[in-house]
C-alpha positions as CSV (number, residue, x, y, z in Angstrom):
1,X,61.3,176.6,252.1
2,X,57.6,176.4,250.9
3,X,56.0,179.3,249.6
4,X,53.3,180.4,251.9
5,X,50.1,181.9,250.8
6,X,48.4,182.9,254.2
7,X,48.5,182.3,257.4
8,X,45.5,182.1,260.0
9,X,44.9,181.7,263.5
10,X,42.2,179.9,265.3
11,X,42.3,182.2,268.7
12,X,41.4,180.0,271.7
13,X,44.2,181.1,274.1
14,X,46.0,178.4,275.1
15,X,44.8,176.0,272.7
16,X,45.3,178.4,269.6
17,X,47.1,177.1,266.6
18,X,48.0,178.9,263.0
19,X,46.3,177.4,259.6
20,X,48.5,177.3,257.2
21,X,47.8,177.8,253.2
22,X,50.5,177.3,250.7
23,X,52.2,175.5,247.8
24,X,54.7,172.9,249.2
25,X,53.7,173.0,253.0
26,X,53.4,169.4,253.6
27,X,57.4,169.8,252.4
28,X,58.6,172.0,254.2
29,X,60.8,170.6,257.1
30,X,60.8,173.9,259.2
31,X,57.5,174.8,259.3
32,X,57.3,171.0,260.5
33,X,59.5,171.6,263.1
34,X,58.0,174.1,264.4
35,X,55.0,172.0,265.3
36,X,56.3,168.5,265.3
37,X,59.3,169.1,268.3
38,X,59.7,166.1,269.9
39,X,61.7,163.0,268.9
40,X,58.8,160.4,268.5
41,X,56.0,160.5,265.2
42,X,53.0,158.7,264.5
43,X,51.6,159.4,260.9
44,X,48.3,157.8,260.2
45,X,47.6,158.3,256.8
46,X,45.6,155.7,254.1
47,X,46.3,153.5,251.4
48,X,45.4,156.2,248.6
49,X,47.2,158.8,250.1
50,X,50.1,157.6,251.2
51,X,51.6,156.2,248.1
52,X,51.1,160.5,246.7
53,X,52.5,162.0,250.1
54,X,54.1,160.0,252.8
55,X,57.6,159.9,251.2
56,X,57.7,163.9,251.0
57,X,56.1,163.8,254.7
58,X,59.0,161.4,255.8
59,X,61.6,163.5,254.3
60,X,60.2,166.5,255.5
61,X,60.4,165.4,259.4
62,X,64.1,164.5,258.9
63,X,65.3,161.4,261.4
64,X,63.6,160.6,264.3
65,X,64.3,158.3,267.0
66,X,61.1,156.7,266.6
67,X,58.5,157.1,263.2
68,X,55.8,154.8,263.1
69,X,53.4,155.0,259.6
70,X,50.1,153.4,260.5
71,X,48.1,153.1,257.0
72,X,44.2,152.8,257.3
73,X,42.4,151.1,254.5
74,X,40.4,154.2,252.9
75,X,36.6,155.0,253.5
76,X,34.2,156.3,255.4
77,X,33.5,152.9,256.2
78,X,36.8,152.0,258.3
79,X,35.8,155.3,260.4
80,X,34.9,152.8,263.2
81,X,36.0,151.7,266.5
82,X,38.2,148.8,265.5
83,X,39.9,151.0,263.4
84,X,40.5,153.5,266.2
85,X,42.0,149.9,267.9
86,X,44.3,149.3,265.5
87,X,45.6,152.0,265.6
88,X,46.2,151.7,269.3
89,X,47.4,148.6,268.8
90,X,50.5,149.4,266.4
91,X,51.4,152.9,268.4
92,X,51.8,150.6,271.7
93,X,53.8,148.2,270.0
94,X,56.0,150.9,268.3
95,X,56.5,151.5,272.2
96,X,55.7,155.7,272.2
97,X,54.7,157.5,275.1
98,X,53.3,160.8,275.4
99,X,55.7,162.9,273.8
100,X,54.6,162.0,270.9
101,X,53.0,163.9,268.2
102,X,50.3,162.2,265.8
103,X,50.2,163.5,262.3
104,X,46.9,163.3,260.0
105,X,47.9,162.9,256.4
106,X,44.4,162.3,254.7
107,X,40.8,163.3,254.4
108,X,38.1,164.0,256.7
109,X,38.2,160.4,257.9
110,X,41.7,160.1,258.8
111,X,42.1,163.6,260.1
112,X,39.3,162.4,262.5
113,X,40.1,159.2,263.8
114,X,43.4,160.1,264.3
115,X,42.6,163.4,266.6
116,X,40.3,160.7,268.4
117,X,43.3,158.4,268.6
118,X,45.7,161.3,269.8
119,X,43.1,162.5,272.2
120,X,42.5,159.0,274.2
121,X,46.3,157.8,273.5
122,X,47.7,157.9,276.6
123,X,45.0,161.0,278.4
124,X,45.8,163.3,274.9
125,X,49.4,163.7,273.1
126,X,49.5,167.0,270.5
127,X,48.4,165.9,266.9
128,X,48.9,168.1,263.8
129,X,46.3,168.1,260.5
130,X,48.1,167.6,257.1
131,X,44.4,167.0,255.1
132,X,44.6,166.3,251.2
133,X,41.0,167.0,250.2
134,X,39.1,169.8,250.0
135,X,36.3,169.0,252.5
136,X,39.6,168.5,254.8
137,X,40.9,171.6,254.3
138,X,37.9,173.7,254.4
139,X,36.1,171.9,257.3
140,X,37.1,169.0,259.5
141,X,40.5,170.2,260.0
142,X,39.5,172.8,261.8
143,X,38.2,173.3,265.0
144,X,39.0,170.3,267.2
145,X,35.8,168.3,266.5
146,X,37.7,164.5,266.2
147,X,35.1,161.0,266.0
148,X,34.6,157.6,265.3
149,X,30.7,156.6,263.2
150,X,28.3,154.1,264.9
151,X,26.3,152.0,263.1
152,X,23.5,153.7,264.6
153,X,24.7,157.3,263.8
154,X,27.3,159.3,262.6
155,X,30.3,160.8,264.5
156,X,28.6,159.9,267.6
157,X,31.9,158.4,269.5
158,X,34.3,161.5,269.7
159,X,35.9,164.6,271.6
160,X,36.1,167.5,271.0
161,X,40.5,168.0,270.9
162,X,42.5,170.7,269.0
163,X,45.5,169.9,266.8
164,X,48.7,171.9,267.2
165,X,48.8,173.6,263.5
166,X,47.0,172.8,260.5
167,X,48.6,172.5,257.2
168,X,47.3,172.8,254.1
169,X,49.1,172.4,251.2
170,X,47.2,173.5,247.5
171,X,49.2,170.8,245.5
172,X,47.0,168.1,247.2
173,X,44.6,169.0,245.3
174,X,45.8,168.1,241.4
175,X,45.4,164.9,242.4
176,X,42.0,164.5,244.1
177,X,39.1,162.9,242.0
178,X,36.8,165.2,240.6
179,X,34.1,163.6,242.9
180,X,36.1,164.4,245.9
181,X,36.3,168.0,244.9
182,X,32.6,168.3,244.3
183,X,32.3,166.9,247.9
184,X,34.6,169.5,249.3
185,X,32.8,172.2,247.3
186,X,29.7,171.6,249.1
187,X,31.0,172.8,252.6
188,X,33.0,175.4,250.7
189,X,29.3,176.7,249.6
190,X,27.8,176.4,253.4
191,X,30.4,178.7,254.9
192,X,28.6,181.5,252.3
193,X,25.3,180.7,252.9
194,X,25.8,180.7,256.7
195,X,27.8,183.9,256.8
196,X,29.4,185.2,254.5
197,X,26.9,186.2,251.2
198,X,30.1,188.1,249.5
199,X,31.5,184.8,249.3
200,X,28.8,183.0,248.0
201,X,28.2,185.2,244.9
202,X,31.8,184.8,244.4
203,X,31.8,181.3,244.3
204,X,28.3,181.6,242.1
205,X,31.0,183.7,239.9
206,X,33.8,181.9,240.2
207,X,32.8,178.0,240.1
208,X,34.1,176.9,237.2
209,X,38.0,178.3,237.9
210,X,37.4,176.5,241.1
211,X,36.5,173.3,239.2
212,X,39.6,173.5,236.7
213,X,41.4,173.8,239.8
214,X,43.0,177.2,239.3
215,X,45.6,177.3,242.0
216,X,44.6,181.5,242.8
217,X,41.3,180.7,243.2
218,X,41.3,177.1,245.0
219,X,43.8,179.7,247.5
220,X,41.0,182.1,247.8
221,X,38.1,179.7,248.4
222,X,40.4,178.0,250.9
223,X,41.3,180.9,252.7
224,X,38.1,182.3,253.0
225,X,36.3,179.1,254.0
226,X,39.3,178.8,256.7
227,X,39.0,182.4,258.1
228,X,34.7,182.0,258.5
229,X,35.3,178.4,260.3
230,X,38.1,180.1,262.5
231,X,35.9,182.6,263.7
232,X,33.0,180.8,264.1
233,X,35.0,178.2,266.6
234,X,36.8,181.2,268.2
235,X,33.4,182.6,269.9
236,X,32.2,178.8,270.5
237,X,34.3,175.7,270.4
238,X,32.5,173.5,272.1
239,X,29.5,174.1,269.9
240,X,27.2,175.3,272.8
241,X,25.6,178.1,270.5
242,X,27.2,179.6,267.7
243,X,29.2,176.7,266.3
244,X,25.9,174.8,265.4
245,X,25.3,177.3,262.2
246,X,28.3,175.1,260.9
247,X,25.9,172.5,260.6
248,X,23.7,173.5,258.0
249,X,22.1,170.4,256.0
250,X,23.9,168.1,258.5
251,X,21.1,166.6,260.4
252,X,19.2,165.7,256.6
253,X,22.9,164.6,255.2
254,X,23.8,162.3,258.5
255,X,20.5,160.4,257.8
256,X,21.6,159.5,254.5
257,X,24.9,158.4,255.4
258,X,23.4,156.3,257.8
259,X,20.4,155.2,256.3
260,X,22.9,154.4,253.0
261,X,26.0,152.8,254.6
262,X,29.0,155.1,255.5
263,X,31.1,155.9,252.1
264,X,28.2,155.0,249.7
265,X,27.4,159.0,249.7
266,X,30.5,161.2,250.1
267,X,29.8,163.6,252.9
268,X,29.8,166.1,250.7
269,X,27.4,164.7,248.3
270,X,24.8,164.3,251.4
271,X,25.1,167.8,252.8
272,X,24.8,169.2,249.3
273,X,21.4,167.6,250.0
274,X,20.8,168.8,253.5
275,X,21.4,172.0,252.4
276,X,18.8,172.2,249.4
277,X,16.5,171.3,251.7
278,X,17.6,173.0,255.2
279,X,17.4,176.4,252.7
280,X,14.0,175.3,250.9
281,X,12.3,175.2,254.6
282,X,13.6,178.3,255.2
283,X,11.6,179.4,251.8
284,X,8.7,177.8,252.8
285,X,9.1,179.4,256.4
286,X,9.1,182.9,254.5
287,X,12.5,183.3,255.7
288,X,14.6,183.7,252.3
289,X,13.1,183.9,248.6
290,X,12.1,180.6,246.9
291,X,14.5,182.3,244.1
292,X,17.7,181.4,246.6
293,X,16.7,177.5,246.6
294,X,16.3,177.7,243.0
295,X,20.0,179.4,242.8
296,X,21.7,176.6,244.9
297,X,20.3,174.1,243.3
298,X,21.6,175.0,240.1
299,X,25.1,176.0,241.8
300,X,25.4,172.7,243.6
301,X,24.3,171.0,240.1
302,X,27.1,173.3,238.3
303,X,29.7,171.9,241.0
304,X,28.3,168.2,240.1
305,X,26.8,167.3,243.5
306,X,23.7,165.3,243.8
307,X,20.4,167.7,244.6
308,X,18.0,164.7,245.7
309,X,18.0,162.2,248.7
310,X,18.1,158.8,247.4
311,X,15.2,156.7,246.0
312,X,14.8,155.1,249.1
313,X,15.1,157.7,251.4
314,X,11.2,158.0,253.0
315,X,10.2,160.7,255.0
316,X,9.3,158.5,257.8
317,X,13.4,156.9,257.6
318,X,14.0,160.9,257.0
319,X,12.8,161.8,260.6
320,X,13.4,158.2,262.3
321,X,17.3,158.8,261.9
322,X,17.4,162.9,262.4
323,X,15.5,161.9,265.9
324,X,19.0,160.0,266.6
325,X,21.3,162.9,265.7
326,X,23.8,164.5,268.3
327,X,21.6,168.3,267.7
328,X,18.4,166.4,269.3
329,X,18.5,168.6,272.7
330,X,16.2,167.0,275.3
331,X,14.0,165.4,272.8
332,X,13.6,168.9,270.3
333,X,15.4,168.5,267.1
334,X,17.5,171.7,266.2
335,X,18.2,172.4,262.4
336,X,20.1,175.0,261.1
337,X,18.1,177.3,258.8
338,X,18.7,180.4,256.6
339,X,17.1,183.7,258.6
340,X,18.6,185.6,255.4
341,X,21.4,184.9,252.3
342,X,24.7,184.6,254.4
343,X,22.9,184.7,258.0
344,X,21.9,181.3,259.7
345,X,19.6,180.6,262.1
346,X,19.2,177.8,264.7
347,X,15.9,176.6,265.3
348,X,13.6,173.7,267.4
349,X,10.0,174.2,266.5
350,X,10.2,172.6,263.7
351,X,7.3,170.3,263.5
352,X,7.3,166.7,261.9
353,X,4.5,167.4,259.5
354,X,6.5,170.2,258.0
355,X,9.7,168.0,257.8
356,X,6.6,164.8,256.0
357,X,5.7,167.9,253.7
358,X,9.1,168.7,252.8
359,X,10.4,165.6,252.1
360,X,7.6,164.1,250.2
């Protein structure tokens, strides 16, 4: 039995599910159970992951009449459509029908494409999140939002389709790379700017347990990160209002994962640089002190995350590929700024010459 640190819920009636945070919970056969029910599995994990996890996942959900393990060649780059196919291709061969449930052992990109995959497979089978990273745990795990990339724009092929449980088990994280963990702190950090400033002194306090991975701490980050997505989702899931303060520094950090080629920048990495500069208009806008961009700069450096776009990053290319982003609302681009430490704001009069000033 795994040794549970919290449990949350994300409430939206029917389609609420518990978060789980512990030691050992990718392990533990009944919490499994309890989630995985029916006699056919699909795992979709990748080739870096599931040489660390997929034998303990295997053991843990015990014989089943049918257990297919579809492994993804890892990146941000095989986030694509013919990915989503192939995985298609070896579920219909396996021969499962909808009583299946898809399992997500991975990252950001495999928890993804594989809620895209469970909500197309057959009109939408129940899918549970097992994510190994950070930025997993703390984001794109929770809340349903599931997608493929385009060449012309990220995420822009998706649904929006809940898993059954999430869990999220700490040990995962003793083996991530140390550029992985910067990634993940980066959305750790949104959730305080965006509502929650308590947390984000904390984490000013409290970076460098949370880079020695200190398992109390990781918990706490974690947890808290979890419990401000949860609510946030709760009062708008299908990101029709609230749900877009999630997005801080997402429109500036989309345009360089575009502009750069998908898994040349770690997601992380370019929303650390959204944010700098999502928070710096707000300074200029007279919204927050210029002292608060100076303090998360020298927090995201701290946490080892990159603090400028890249060299070859224009303003022109700059505003080109935020034009193409999914928050572009009958032609008005919406960015996520900072009315106040810990209180976003959603805004659409931002003009392009202050977007050419701030990124020159």
């Amino acid at each position: 039995m795994s040794l549970l640190m919290h449990t949350l819920h994300v409430d939206l009636q029917e389609r609420s599910y518990p978060v789980y945070i512990g030691r050992d919970v990718l392990s533990d056969p009944q919490l499994l159970a309890r989630h995985v029910s029916g006699p056919q599995v699909v795992v979709v994990s990748n080739d870096t992951v599931a040489p660390l996890y997929m034998d303990k996942l295997r053991t843990a959900l015990g014989e089943r009449s049918l257990l297919t393990e579809v492994i993804l060649p890892d990146g941000e780059a095989y986030k694509t459509l013919d990915t989503l196919a192939s995985i298609f291709d070896q579920v219909m061969a396996a021969g499962h029908n909808r009583t299946t449930t898809f399992v997500a052992l991975g990252g950001g990109v495999v928890g993804d494409i594989t809620g895209f995959a469970a909500a197309c497979y057959q009109r939408g089978v129940n899918f549970v999140q097992v994510p190994t990273t950070l930025l997993a745990q703390v984001d794109s795990s929770v809340g349903g939002k599931t997608a493929v990339n385009h060449p012309m724009g990220k995420n822009m092929i998706g649904a929006f389709y809940q898993p059954r449980a999430v869990l999220i088990d700490t040990n995962s994280l003793q083996t991530l790379p140390r550029r992985e963990l910067a990634a993940g702190l980066a959305e750790v950090i949104k959730y305080g700017l965006i509502c929650d400033e308590p947390f984000y002194r904390w984490l000013q306090e409290q970076l460098p347990k949370l880079l020695a991975r200190e398992e109390a701490a990781l918990a706490e980050a974690i947890e808290r990160s979890c419990a401000n997505k949860a609510q946030v989702v709760a009062a708008d899931e299908r990101e029709g209002g609230l749900r877009a303060i999630l997005n801080l520094g997402h429109t500036f950090g989309h345009a360089i994962e575009t502009r750069q080629g998908y898994g040349q920048w770690l997601h992380g990495e370019a929303v650390a640089v959204g944010m700098l500069l999502a928070v710096e208009l707000s300074a200029r806008r007279g919204l927050v002190p210029a002292a608060e961009v100076a303090a998360l700069r020298e927090l995201l450096l701290a946490a080892g995350l990159p603090v400028q776009p890249p060299p070859d990053m224009s303003p022109e290319i700059f505003i080109e590929l935020m034009g193409r982003d999914k928050k572009v609302v009958d032609g008005r681009l919406r960015l996520i700024l900072l009315a106040a430490l810990g209180e976003a704001c959603i805004v659409d009069d931002v003009t392009p010459g202050e977007l050419q000033a701030l990124l020159t």
